[in-house]
C-alpha positions, 0 to 999 in steps of 0.5 A, spaced: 206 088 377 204 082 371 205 083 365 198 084 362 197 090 367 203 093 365 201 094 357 195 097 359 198 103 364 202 103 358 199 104 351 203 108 348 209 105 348 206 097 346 210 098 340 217 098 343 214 093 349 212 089 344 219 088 340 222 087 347 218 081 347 220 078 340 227 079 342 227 075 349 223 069 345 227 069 340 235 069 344 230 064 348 230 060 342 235 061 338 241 062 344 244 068 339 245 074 344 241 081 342 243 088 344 237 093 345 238 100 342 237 105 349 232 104 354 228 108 358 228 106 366 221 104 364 222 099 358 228 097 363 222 095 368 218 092 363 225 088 360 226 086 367 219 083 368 220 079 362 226 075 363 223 073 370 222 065 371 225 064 365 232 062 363 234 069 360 241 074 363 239 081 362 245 086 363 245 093 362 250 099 361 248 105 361 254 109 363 257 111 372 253 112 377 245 113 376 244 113 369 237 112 366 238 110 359 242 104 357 243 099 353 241 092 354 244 085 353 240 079 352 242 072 353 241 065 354 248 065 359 252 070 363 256 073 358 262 078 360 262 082 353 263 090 350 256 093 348 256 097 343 256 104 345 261 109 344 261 115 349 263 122 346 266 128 349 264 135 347 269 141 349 268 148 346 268 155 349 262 156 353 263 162 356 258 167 353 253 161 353 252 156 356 250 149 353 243 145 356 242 137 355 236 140 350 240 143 347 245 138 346 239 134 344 236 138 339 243 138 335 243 130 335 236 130 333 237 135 327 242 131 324 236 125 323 238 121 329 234 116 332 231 118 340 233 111 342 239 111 339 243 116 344 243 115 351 244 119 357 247 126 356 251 128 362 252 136 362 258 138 365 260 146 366 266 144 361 261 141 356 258 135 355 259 126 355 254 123 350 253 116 350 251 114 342 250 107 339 257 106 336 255 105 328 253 113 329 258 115 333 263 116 326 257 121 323 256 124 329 264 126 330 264 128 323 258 133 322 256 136 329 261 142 330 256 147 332 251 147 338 246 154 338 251 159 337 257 155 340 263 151 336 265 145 339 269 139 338 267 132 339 272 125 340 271 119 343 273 117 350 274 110 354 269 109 359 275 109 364 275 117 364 268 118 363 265 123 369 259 121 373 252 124 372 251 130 376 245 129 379 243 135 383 236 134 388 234 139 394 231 137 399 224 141 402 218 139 407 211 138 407 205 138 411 200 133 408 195 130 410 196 122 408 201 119 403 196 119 398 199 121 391 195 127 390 195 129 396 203 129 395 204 133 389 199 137 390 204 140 396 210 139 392 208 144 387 204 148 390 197 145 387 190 145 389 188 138 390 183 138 384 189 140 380 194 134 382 187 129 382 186 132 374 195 131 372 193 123 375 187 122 372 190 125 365 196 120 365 200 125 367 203 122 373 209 116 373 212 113 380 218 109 379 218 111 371 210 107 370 205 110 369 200 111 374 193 114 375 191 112 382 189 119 386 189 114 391 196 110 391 200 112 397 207 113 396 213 109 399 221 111 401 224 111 395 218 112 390 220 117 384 215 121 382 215 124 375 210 129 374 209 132 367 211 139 365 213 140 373 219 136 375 221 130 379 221 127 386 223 122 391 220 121 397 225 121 401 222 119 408 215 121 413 219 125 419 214 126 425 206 126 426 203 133 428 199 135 434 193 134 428 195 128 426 199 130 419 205 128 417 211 131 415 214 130 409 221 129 407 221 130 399 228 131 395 226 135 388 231 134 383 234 141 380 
């Protein structure tokens, strides 16, 4: 996908694409590295678009295992440097109520934080490790010492004993009758197929985190498929053709 392509599906976020695009030309020119705040998967791709063909390192650091958001470094070499990200524990007593990545985000936000100041919120049973841009870290350890009803204390943590994202996925089986986009999701969640066709004209659809609103894209193994306000998928692999020439599907839904 070129880059002109890429600003159209996504109209919404041209203000942060745009600031991408003035970062990369000027350590492109000047040779000074920058550092982003944190990225969404699809700026992440966007960044990535930009710097291909041209002399420009991007680096990432985000966390263990899967994360989605991260922090980019820009550079003109390959450079070995410390990103600017603290990783901050939550501990408390999270018997009587247990504690969403919501709300933890809430409470963030409520203290006047940025969006794209925090990164990836990995929950655990016994709390939380939050990734936040090191010149907030200081304010968020001195003034979040309560979330929802629960009182919780907060420190900073090296990256070494941080824990890994848990990520669960559970997988199921379809019986559609192609791999086109619609088709999927309207058997993932159970939709009419004029209901699936409606969310992907709508825009609220994404495939590997970009937007898309073709009702008729067909699907490939790996494809994460982001509907609004229904969940996750990936399409994991097509398992056999039926006696009628339909496909069963295998789907891995995030829960």
């Amino acid at each position: 996908m070129n880059i002109d392509v890429f600003l159209r599906r996504n109209e919404e976020k041209k203000e942060v694409y745009v600031k991408l695009i003035d970062m990369v030309n000027r350590v492109e020119r000047t040779w000074q590295e920058e550092f982003t705040d944190f990225l969404t998967p699809d700026e992440q791709y966007f960044l990535n678009l930009l710097s291909n063909g041209r002399d420009i390192y991007i680096k990432y650091f985000g966390g263990k295992g899967n994360y989605e958001r991260a922090v980019a470094l820009i550079s003109r070499v390959d450079v070995d440097t410390d990103f600017p990200v603290d990783i901050i524990k939550v501990s408390g007593n999270f018997k009587f109520e247990k504690l969403s990545h919501r709300d933890y985000l809430g409470a963030l936000l409520s203290l006047g934080i940025k969006r794209e100041k925090i990164g990836d919120i990995n929950v655990f049973d016994d709390g939380a490790e939050i990734y936040v841009a090191r010149e907030l870290s200081d304010y968020i350890i001195f003034n979040l010492n309560k979330i929802k009803h629960t009182g919780v204390k907060l420190e900073r943590i090296p990256y070494e004993i941080s824990r890994e994202k848990a990520q669960s996925l559970k997988e199921i089986m379809i019986n559609v009758a192609s791999l086109r986009m619609d088709a999927v999701i309207s058997e993932v969640y159970n939709l009419s197929r004029s209901e699936a066709s409606s969310l992907i004209k709508q825009g609220n659809v994404k495939v590997n985190y970009i937007s898309n609103d073709d009702q008729s894209y067909k699907l490939d193994i790996g494809d994460i498929v982001s509907v609004k306000g229904f969940g996750r998928f990936v399409f994991n692999s097509v398992i056999r053709n039926t006696k009628s020439q339909r496909l069963v599907v295998s789907i891995k839904k995030y829960v």
